[in-house]
Backbone as XML, in Angstrom:
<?xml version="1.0"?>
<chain id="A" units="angstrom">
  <residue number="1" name="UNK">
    <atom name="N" x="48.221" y="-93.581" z="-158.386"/>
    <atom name="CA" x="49.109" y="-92.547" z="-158.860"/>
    <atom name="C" x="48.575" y="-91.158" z="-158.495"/>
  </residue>
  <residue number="2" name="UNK">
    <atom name="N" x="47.448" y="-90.954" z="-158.558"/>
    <atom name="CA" x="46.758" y="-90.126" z="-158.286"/>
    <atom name="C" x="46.776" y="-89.328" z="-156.955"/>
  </residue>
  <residue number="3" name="UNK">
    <atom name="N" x="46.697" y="-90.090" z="-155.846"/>
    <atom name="CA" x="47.145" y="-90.260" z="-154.739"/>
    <atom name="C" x="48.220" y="-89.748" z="-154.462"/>
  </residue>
  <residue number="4" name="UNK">
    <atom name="N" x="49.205" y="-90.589" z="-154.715"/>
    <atom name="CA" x="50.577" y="-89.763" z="-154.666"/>
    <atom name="C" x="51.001" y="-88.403" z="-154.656"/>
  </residue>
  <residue number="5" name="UNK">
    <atom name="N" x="50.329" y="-87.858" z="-156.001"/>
    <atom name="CA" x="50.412" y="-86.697" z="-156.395"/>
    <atom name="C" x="49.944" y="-85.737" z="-155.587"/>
  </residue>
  <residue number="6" name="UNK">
    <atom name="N" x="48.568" y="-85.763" z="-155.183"/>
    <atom name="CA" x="47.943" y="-85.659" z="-154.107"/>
    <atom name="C" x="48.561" y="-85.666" z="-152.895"/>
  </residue>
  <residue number="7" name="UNK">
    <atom name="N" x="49.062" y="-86.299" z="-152.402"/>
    <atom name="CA" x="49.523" y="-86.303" z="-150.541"/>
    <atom name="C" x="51.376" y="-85.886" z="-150.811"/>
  </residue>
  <residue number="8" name="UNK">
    <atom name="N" x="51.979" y="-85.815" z="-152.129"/>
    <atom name="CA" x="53.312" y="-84.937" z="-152.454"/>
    <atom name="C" x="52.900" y="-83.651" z="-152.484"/>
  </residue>
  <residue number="9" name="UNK">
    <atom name="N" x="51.659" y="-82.938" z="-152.670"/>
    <atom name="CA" x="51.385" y="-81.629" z="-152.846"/>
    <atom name="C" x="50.660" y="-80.795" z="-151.438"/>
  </residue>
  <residue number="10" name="UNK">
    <atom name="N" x="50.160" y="-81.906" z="-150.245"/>
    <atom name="CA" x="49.953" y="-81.541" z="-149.010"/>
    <atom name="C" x="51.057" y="-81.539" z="-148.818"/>
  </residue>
  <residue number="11" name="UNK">
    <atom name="N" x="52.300" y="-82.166" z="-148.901"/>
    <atom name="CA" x="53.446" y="-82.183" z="-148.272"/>
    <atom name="C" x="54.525" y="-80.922" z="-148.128"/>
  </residue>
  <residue number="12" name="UNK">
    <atom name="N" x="54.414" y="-80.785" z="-149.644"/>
    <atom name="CA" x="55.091" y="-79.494" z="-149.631"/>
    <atom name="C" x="54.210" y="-78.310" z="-149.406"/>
  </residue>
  <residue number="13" name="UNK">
    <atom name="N" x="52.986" y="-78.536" z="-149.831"/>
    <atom name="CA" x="52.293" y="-76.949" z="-148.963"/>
    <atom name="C" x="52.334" y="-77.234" z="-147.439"/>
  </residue>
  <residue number="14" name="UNK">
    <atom name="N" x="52.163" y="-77.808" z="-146.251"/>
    <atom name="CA" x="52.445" y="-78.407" z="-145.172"/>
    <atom name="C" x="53.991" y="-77.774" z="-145.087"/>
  </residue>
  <residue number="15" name="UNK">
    <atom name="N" x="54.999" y="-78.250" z="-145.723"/>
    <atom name="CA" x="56.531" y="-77.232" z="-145.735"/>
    <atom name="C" x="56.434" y="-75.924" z="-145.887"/>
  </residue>
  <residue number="16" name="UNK">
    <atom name="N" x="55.864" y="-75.651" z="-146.928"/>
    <atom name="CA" x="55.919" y="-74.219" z="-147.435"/>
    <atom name="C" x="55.306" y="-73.673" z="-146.326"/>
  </residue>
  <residue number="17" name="UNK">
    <atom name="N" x="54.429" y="-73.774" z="-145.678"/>
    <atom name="CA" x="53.380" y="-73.195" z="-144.703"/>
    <atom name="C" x="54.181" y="-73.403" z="-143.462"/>
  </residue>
  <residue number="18" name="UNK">
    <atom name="N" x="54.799" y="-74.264" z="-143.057"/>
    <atom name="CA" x="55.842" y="-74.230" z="-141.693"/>
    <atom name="C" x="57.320" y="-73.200" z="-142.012"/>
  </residue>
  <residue number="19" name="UNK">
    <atom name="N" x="57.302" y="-73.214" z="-143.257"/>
    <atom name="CA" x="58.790" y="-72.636" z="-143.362"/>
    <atom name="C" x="58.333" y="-71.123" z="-143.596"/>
  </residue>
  <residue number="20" name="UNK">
    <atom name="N" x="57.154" y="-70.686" z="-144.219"/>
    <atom name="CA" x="57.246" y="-69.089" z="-143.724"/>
    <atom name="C" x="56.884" y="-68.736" z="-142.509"/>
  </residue>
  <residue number="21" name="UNK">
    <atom name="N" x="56.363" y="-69.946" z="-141.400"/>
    <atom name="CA" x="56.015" y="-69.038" z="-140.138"/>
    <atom name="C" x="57.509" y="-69.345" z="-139.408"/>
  </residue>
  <residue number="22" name="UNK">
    <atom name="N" x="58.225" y="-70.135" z="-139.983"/>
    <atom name="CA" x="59.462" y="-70.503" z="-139.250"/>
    <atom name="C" x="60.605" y="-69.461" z="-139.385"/>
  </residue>
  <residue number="23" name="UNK">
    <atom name="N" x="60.848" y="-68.842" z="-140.635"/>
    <atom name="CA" x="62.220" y="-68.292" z="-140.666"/>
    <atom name="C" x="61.533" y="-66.679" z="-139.990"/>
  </residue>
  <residue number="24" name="UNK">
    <atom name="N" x="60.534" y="-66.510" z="-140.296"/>
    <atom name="CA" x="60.384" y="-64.619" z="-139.552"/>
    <atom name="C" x="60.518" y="-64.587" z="-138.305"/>
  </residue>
  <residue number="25" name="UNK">
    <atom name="N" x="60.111" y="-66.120" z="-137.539"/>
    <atom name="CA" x="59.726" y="-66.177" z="-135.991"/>
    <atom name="C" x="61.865" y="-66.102" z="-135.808"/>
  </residue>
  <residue number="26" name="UNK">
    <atom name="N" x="62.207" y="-66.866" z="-136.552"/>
    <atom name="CA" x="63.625" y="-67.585" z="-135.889"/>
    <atom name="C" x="64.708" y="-66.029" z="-136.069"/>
  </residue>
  <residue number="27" name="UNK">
    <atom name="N" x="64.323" y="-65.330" z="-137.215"/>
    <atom name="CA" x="64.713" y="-64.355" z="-137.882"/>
    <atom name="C" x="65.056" y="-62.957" z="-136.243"/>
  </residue>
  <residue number="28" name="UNK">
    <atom name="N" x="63.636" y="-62.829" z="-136.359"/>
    <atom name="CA" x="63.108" y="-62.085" z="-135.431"/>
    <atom name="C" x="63.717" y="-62.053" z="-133.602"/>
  </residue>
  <residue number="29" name="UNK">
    <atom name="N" x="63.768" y="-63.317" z="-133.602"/>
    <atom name="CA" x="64.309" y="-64.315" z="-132.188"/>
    <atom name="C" x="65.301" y="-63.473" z="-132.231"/>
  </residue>
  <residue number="30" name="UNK">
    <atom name="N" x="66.394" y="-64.067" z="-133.023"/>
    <atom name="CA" x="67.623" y="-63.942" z="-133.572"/>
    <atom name="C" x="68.577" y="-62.408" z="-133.278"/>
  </residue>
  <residue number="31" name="UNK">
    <atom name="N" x="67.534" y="-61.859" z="-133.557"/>
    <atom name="CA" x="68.417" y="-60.275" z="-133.900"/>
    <atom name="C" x="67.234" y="-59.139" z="-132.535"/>
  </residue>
  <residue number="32" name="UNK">
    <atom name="N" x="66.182" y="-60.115" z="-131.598"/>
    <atom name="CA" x="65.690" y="-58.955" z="-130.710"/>
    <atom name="C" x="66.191" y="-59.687" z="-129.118"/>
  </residue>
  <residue number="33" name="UNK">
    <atom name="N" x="66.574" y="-61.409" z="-129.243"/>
    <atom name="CA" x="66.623" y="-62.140" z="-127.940"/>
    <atom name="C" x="67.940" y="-62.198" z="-127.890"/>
  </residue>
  <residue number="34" name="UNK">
    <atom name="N" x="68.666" y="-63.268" z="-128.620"/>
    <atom name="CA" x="69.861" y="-63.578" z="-128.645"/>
    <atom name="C" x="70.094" y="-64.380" z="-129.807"/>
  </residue>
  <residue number="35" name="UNK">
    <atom name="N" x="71.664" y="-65.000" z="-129.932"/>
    <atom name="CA" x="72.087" y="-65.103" z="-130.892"/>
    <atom name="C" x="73.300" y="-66.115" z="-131.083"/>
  </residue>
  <residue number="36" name="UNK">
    <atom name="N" x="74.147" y="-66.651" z="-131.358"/>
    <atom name="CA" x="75.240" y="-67.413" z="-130.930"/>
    <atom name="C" x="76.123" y="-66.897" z="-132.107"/>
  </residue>
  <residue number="37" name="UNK">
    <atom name="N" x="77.650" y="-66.849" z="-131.344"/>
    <atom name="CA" x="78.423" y="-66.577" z="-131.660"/>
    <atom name="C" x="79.684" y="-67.349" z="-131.475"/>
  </residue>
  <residue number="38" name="UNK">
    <atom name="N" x="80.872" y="-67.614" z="-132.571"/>
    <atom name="CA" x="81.819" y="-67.898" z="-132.112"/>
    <atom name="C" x="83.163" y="-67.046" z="-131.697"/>
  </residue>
  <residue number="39" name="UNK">
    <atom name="N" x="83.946" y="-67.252" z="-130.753"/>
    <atom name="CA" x="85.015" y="-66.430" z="-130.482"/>
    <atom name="C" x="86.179" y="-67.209" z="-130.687"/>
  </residue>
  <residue number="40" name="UNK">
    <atom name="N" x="87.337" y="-66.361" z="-131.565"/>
    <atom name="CA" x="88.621" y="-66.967" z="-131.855"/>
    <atom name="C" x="89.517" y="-65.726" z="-131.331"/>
  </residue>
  <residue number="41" name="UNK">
    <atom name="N" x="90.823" y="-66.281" z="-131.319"/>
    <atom name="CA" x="91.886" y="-65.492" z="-131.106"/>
    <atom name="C" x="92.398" y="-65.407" z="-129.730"/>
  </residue>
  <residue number="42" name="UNK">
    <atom name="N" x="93.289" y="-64.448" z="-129.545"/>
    <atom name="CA" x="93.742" y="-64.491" z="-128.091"/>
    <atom name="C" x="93.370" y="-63.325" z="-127.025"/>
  </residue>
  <residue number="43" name="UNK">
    <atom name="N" x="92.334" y="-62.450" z="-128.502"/>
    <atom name="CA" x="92.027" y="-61.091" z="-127.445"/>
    <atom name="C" x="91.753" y="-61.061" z="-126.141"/>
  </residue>
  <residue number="44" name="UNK">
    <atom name="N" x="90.679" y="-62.488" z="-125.940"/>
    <atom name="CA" x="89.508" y="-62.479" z="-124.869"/>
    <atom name="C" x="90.823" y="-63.779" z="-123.349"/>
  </residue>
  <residue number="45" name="UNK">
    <atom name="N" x="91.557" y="-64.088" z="-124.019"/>
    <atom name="CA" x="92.312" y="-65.047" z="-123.123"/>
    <atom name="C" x="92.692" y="-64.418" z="-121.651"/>
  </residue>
  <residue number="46" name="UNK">
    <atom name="N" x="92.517" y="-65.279" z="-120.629"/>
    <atom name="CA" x="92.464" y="-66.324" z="-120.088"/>
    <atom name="C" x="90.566" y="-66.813" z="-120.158"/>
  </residue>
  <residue number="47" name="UNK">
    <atom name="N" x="89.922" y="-65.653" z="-120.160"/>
    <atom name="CA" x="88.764" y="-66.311" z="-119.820"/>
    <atom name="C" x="87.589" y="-66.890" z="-121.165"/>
  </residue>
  <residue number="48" name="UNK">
    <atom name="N" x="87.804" y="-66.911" z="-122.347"/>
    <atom name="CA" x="87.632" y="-67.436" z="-123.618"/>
    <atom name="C" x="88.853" y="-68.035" z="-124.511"/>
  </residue>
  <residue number="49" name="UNK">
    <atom name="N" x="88.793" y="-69.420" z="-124.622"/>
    <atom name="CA" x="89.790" y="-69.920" z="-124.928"/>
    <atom name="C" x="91.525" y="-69.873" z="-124.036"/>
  </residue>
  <residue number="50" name="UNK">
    <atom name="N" x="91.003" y="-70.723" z="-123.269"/>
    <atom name="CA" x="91.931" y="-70.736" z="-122.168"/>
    <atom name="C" x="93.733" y="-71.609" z="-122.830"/>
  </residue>
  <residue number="51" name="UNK">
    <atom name="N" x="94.385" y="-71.482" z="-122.367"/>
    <atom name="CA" x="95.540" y="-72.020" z="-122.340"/>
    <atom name="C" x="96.249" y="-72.025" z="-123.435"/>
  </residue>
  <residue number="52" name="UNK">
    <atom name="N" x="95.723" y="-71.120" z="-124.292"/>
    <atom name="CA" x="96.035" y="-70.991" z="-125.696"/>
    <atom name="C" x="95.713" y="-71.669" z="-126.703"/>
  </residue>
  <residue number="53" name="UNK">
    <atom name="N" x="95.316" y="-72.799" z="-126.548"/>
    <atom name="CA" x="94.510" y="-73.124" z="-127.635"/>
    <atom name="C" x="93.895" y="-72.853" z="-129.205"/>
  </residue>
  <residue number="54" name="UNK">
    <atom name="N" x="93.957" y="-73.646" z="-130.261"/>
    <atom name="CA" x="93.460" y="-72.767" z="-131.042"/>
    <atom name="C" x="92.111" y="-73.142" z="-131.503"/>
  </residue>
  <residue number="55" name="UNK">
    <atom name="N" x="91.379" y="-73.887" z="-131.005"/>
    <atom name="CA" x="89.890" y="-73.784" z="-131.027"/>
    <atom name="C" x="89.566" y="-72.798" z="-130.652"/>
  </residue>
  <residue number="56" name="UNK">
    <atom name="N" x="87.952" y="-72.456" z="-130.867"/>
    <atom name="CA" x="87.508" y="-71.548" z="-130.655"/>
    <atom name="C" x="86.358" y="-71.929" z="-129.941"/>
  </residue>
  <residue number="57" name="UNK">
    <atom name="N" x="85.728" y="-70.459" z="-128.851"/>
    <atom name="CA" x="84.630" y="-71.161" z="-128.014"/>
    <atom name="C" x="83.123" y="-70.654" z="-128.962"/>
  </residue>
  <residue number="58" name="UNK">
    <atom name="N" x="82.071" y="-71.033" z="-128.435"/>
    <atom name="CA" x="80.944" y="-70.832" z="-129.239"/>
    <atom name="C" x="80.007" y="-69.918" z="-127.484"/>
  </residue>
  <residue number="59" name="UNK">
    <atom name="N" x="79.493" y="-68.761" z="-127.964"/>
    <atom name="CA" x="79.215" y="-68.373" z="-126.817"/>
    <atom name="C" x="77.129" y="-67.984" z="-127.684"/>
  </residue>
  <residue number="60" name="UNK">
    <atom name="N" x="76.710" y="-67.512" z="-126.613"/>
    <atom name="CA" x="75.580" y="-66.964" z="-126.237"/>
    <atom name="C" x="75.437" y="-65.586" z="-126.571"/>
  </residue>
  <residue number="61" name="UNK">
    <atom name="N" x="75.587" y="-64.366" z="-127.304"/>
    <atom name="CA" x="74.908" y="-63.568" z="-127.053"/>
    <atom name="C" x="73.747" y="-62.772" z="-126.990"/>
  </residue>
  <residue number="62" name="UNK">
    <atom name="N" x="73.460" y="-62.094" z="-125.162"/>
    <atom name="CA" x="72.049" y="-61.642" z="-125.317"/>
    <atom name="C" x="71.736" y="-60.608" z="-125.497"/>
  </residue>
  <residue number="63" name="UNK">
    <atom name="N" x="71.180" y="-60.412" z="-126.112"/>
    <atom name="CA" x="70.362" y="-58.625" z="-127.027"/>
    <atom name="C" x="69.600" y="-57.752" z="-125.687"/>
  </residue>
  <residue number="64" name="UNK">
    <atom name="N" x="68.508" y="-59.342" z="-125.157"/>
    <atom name="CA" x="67.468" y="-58.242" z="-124.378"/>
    <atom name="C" x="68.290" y="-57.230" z="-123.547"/>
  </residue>
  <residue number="65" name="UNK">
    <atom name="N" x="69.773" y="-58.199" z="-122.625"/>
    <atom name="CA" x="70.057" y="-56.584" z="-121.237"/>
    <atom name="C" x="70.892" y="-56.034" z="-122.126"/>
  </residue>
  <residue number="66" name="UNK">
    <atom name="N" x="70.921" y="-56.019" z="-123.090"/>
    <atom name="CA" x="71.394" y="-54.959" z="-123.676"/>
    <atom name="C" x="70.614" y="-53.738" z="-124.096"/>
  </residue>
  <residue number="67" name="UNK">
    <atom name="N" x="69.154" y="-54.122" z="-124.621"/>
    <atom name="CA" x="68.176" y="-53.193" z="-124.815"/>
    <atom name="C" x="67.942" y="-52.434" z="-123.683"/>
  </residue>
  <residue number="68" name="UNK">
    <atom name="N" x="68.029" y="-53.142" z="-121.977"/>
    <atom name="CA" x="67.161" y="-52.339" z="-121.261"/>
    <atom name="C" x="68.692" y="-52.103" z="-120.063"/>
  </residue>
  <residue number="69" name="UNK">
    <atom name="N" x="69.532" y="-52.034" z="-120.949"/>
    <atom name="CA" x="70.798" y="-51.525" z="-120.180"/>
    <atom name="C" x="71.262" y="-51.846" z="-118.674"/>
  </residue>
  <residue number="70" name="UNK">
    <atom name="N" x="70.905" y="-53.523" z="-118.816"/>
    <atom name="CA" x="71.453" y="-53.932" z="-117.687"/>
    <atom name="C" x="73.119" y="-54.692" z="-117.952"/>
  </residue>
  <residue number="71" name="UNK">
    <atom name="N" x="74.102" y="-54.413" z="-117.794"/>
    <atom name="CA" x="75.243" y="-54.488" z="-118.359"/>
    <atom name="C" x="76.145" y="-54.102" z="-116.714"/>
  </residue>
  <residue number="72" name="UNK">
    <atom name="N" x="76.602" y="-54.758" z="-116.060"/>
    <atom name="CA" x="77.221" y="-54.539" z="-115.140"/>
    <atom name="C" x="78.620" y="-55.338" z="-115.036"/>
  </residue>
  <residue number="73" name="UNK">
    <atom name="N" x="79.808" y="-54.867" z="-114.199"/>
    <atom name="CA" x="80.880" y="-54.871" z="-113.976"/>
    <atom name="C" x="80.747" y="-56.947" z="-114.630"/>
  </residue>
  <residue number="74" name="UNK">
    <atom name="N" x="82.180" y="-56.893" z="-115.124"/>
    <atom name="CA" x="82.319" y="-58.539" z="-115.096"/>
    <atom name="C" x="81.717" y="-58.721" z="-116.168"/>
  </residue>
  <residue number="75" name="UNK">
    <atom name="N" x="80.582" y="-58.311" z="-116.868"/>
    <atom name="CA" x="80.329" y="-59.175" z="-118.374"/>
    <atom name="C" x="80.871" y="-58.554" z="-119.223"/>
  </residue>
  <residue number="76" name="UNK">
    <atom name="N" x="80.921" y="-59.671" z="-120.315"/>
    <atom name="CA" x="81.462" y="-59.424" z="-121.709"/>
    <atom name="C" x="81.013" y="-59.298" z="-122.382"/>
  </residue>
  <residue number="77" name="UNK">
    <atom name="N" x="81.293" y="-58.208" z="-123.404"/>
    <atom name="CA" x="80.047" y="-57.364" z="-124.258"/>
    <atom name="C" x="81.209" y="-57.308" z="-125.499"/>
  </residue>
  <residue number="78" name="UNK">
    <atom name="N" x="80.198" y="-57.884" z="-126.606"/>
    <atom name="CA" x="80.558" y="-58.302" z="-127.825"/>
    <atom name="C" x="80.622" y="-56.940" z="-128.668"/>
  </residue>
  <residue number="79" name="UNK">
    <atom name="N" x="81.083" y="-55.698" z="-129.383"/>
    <atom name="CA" x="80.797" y="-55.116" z="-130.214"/>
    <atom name="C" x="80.980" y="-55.776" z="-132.196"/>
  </residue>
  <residue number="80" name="UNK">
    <atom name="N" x="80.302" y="-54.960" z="-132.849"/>
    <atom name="CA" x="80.107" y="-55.894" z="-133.825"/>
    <atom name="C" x="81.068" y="-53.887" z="-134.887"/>
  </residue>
</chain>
């Protein structure tokens, strides 16, 4: 019984200890690399959500060329 108690309390310190280096790293990722997003509606049509459809697509967006202002003709740039 003893035991138990014991290797249930590595377990969750073992969690606790992965989950604070996990959410600052994912956090961080998140809002300086990129990010995912979904797009609905018909604003973006023909080339997001084609044929009218009413699903929606799930896209990529990336932060970094946005930081260092590489943004050229042809991409699609999300404002929030």
């Amino acid at each position: 019984m003893a035991q138990a108690q014991g290797l249930g309390r590595r377990y969750m310190k073992a969690f606790f200890k992965g989950f604070f280096v996990a959410v600052p790293v994912t956090v961080t990722f998140l809002d300086r690399v990129a990010c995912v997003a979904r797009v609905e509606g018909a604003s973006m049509q023909p080339s997001l959500n084609p044929g009218g459809r009413q699903a929606s697509d799930v896209v990529l967006l990336n932060h970094w060329s946005i930081r260092n202002y590489d943004v050229q003709r042809g991409d699609i740039v999300s404002l929030v």
